[in-house]
C-alpha positions in Angstrom: -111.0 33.1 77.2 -114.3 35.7 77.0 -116.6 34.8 79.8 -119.9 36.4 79.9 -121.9 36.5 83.1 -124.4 39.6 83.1 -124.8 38.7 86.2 -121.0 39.0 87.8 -119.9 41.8 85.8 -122.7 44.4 85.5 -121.0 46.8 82.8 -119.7 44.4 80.4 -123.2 43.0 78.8 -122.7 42.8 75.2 -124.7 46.1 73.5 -127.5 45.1 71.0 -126.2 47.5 68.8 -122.3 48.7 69.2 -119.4 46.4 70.3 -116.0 48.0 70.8 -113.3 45.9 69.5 -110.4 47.2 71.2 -108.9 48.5 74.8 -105.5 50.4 75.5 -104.1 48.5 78.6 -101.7 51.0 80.8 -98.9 48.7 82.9 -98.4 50.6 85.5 -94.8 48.5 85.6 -93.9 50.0 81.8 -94.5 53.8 82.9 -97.5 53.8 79.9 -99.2 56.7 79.3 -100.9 59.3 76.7 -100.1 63.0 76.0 -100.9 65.8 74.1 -100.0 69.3 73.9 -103.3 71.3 72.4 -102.0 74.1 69.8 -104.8 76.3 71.7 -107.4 76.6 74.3 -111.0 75.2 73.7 -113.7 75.6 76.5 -112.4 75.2 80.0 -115.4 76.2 81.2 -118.0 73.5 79.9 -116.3 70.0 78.4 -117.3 66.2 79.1 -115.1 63.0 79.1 -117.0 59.5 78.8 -114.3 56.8 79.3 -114.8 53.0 79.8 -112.3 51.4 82.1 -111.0 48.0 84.0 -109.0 48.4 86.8 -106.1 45.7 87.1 -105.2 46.9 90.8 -106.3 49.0 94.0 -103.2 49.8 95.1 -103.8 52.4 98.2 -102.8 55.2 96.0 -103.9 57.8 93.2 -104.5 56.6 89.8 -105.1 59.4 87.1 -107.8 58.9 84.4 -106.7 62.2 83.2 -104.6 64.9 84.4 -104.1 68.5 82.6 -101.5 71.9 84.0 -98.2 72.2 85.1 -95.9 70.4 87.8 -95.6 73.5 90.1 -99.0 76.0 89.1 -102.2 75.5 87.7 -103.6 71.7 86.8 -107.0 69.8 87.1 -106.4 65.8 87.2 -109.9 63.2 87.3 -108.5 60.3 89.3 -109.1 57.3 91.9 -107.5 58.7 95.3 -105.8 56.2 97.7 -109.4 54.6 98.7 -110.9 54.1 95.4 -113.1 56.8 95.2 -113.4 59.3 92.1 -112.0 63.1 92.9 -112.1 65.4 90.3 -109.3 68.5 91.7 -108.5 71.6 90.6 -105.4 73.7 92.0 -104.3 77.3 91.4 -100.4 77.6 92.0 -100.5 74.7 94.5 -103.9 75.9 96.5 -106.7 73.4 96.0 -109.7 75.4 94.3 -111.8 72.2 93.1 -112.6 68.9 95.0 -115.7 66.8 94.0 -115.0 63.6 95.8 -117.7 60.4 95.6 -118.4 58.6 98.7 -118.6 55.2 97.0 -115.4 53.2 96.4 -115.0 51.6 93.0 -113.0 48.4 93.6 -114.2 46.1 90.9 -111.5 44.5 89.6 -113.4 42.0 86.9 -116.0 44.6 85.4 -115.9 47.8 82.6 -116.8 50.7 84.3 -118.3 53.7 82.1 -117.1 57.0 84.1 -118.1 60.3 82.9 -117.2 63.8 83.9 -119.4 66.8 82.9 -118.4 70.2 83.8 -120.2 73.6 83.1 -119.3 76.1 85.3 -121.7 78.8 84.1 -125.1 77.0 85.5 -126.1 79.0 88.0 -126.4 76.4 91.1 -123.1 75.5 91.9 -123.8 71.8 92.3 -124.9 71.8 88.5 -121.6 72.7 87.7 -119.5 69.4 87.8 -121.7 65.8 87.8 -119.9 62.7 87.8 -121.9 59.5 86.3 -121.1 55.7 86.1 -122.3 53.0 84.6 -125.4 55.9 84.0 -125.7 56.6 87.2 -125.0 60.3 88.3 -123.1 60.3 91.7 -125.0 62.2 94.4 -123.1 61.3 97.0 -119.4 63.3 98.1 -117.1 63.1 101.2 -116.1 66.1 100.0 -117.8 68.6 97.7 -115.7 72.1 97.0 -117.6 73.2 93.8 -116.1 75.7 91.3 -116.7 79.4 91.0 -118.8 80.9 88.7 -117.7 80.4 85.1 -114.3 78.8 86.7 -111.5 77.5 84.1 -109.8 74.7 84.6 -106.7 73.4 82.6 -108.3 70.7 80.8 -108.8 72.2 77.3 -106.0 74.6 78.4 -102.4 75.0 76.2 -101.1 72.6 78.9 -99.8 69.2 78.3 -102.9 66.7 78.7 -102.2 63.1 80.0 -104.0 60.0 80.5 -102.7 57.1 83.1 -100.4 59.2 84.8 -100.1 63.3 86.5 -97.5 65.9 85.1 -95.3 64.9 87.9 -95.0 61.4 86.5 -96.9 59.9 89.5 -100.4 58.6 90.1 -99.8 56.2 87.5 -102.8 53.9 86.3 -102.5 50.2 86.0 -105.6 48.9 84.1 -107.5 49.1 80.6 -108.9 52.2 78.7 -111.4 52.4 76.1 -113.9 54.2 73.9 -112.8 58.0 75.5 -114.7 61.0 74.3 -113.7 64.3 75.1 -116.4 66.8 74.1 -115.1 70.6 73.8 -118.1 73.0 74.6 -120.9 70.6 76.0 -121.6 69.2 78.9 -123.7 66.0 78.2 -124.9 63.2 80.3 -124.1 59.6 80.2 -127.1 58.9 77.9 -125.3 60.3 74.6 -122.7 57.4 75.5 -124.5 54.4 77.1 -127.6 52.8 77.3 -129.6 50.3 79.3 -129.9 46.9 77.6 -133.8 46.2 77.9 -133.6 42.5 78.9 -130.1 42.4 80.6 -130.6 46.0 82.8 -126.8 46.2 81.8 -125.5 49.4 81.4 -123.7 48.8 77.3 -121.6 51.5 75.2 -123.2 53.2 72.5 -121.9 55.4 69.6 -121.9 59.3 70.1 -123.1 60.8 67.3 -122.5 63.8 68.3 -120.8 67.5 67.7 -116.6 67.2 68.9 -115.9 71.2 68.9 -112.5 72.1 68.2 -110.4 70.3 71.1 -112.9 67.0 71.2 -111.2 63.8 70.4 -112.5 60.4 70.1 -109.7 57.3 70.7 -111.0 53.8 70.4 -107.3 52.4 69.9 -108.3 50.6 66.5 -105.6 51.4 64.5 -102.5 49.0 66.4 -100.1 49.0 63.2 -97.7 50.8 65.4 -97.2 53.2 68.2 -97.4 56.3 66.7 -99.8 59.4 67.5 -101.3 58.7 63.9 -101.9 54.7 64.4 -102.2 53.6 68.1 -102.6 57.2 69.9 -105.1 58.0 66.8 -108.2 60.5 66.8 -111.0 59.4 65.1 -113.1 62.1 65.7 -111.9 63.7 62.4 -110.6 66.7 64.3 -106.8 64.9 64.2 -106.5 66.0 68.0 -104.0 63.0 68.2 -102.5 61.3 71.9 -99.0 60.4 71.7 -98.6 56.9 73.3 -95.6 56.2 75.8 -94.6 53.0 76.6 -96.9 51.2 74.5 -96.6 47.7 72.6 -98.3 46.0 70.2 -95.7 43.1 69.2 -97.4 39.5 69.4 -97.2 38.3 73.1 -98.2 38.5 76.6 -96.4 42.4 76.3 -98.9 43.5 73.6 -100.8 46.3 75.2 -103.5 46.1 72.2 -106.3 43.8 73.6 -109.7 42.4 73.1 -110.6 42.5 76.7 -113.7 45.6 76.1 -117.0 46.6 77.7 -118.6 44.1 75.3 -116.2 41.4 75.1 -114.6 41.5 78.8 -112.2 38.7 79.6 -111.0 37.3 83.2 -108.1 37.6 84.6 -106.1 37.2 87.1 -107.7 38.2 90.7 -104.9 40.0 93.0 -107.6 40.1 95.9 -106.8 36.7 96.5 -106.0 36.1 100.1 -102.7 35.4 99.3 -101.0 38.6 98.8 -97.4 38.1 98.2 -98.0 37.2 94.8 -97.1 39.8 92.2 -99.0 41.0 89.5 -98.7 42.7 85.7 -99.5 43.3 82.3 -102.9 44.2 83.3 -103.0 40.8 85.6 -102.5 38.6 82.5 -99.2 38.0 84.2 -98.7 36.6 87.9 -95.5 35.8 89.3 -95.9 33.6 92.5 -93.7 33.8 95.9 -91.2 31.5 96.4 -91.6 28.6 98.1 -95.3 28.9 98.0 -98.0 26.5 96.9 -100.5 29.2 97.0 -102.5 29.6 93.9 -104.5 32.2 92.1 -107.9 32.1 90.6 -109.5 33.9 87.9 -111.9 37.1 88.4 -114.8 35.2 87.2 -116.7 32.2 87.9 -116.9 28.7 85.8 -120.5 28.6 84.2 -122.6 26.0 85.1 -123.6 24.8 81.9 -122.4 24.9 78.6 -118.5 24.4 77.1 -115.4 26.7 77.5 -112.2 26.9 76.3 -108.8 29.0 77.2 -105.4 29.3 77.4 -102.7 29.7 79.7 -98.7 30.0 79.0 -96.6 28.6 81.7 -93.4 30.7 82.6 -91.2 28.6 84.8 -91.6 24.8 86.0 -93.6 23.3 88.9 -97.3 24.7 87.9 -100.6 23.3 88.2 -103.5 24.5 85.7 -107.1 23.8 85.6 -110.4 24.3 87.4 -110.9 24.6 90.8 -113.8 25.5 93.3 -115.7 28.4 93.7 -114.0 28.6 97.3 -111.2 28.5 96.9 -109.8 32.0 98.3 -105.9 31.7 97.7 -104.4 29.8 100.6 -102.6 26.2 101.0 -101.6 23.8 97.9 -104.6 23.9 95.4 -104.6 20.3 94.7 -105.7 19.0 98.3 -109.1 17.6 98.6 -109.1 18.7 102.4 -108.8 23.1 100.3 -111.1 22.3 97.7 -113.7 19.5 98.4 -112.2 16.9 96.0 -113.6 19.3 93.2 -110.2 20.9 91.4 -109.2 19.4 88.3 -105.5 20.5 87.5 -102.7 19.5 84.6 -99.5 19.1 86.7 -95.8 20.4 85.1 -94.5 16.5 85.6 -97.6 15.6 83.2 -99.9 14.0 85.8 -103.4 14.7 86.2 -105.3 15.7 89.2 -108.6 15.2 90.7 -108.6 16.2 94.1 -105.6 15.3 96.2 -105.4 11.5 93.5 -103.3 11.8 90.3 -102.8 10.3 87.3 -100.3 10.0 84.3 -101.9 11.7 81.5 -100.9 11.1 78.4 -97.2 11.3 79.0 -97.1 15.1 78.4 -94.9 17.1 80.4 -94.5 20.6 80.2 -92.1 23.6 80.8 -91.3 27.4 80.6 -92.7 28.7 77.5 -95.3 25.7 77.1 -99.0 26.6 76.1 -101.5 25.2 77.6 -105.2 24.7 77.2 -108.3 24.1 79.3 -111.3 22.5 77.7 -114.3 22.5 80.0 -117.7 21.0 79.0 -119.8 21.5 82.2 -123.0 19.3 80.5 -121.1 16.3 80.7 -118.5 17.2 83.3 -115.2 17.0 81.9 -112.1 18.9 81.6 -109.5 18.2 78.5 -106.1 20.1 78.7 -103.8 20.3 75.3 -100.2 21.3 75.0 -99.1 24.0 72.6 
């Protein structure tokens, strides 16, 4: 199901002009994650990465956009830290050299965010020499703010091995969605060669770069998912062949393919760990929730019903004893979903057994029971308030 509220989900307007079709989604559960080795350096003095990203968690740790270096010497990683803030870091042989650290918290858990770093360390003021933008907006703000030397060099566009969703020591891994990265080897542009503000909307929208790659740029926008390879899924399509390997990746039919159509232009609810209830677990990029046992708390989805208009989706049950359908606004993840003292009356839900329920009342509807493996959808037309479930 694609909901669109340019309201809700700020980054995720539909662009006037460029859609992106596809996103990479990292499982944090699977160990996913890309690499390359470069043959040879490019400029590790001036580079930018624009990346679009959804987070699927906040999980009180590091999460690594993009790590470069070694396990025990040099390496430069672009992460979330344990608070959900952006850090750029650079070390030399262990000692921290680098730390550009924001002082907002990016939690968002429903919206595309459009990060992008930009480093030039021969400007002459040292605060010129790393600027961190999202969704357009260059972040002024740091907790902590240890700029580079002079014409530093960090790993990225070293030799080293080069990873997205995880750091050389295989930890900080990232559980969420990537799309449309550029790398740019030898510039150091702003947001605006990458994004733009939609006129009517004020959304901030992907736009095609158009732009020079130099010899280490790369430009991955996961189209090609005929397979796994470094030449299909992990391909460069900047023309420069600067190929990712992907680890861990599927794209077989089913709720493991990691080859989606949840993108800044086309973003899709899912869903929403920050319910109250937390001893739920969640996965494959919180497509997948696996609830506690012996619990009738539910789980709602990152974004809100629309008030008007008719909406379809689906859901795949995976075990027995499930309700599905449309609840209230309010309703925050605690106590059986179906009660009209939770909910107001309001939540309309297909019961496993085949009944129907409005409120705390049920009905037998239609005879139609259904299991583990069962499909089921939701048809919701708001103008004439009804709700229609199907199975398989």
């Amino acid at each position: 199901m694609s909901f669109f509220d340019s309201i809700r989900i700020g980054a995720s307007g539909a662009s006037e002009d460029f859609t992106v079709d596809r996103s990479l989604r990292f499982n944090d559960d699977d160990n996913a994650y890309l690499e390359r080795t470069p043959s040879s350096a490019g400029n590790r003095t001036t580079f930018t990465l624009s990346v679009w990203l959804k987070r699927a968690s906040n999980l009180d740790n590091f999460q690594r956009i993009l790590e470069a270096g070694t396990s025990t010497g040099h390496r430069t990683f672009f992460t979330f830290d344990g608070d959900d803030k952006l850090e750029i870091n650079h070390r030399d042989s262990g000692s921290e050299a680098v730390n550009l650290t924001t002082t907002a918290r990016f939690r968002d858990i429903s919206a595309w965010y459009h990060i992008l770093l930009a480093i030039d360390t021969t400007q002459s003021t040292s605060s010129d020499r790393i600027k961190i933008y999202v969704n357009g907006t260059q972040q002024t703000d740091f907790d902590t703010s240890t700029y580079p030397n002079s014409s530093k060099e960090f790993d990225i566009n070293s030799t080293a091995v080069h990873y997205f969703g995880r750091s050389v020591n295989n930890t900080g891994k990232f559980d969420g969605y990537l799309a449309e990265i550029n790398f740019v080897d030898g510039y150091a542009y702003d947001s605006s060669y990458f994004g733009e503000t939609n006129a009517i909307t004020g959304q901030w929208n992907p736009k095609k770069y158009i732009g020079s790659y130099g010899t280490n740029g790369y430009y991955l926008n996961f189209s090609d998912n005929s397979g796994t390879t470094a030449t299909t899924l992990g391909k460069d399509s900047s023309g420069n062949s600067n190929n990712f390997t992907p680890n861990n990746f599927s794209v077989a039919a089913g709720a493991g393919n990691d080859s989606v159509e949840d993108t800044p232009t086309n973003n899709f609810p899912t869903f929403n760990p920050l319910c109250e209830n937390n001893n739920h677990t969640y996965s494959e990029g919180n497509l997948k929730v696996t609830y506690a046992a012996n619990n009738q708390s539910g789980n709602v989805t990152t974004m809100s019903s629309p008030k008007t208009g008719k909406w379809y989706w689906e859901v795949r049950a995976l075990d027995n004893y499930l309700f599905i359908g449309v609840t209230a606004n309010t309703y925050l993840g605690t106590g059986n979903i179906i009660t009209a003292t939770n909910t107001g009356g309001s939540t309309v839900a297909y019961y496993s057994s085949g009944d129907k329920y409005v409120g705390g009342s049920s009905s037998t509807y239609n005879n139609q029971s259904y299991t583990n493996g069962d499909l089921i959808g939701v048809a919701l037309d708001m103008d004439n308030g009804q709700v229609t479930f199907y199975k398989n």
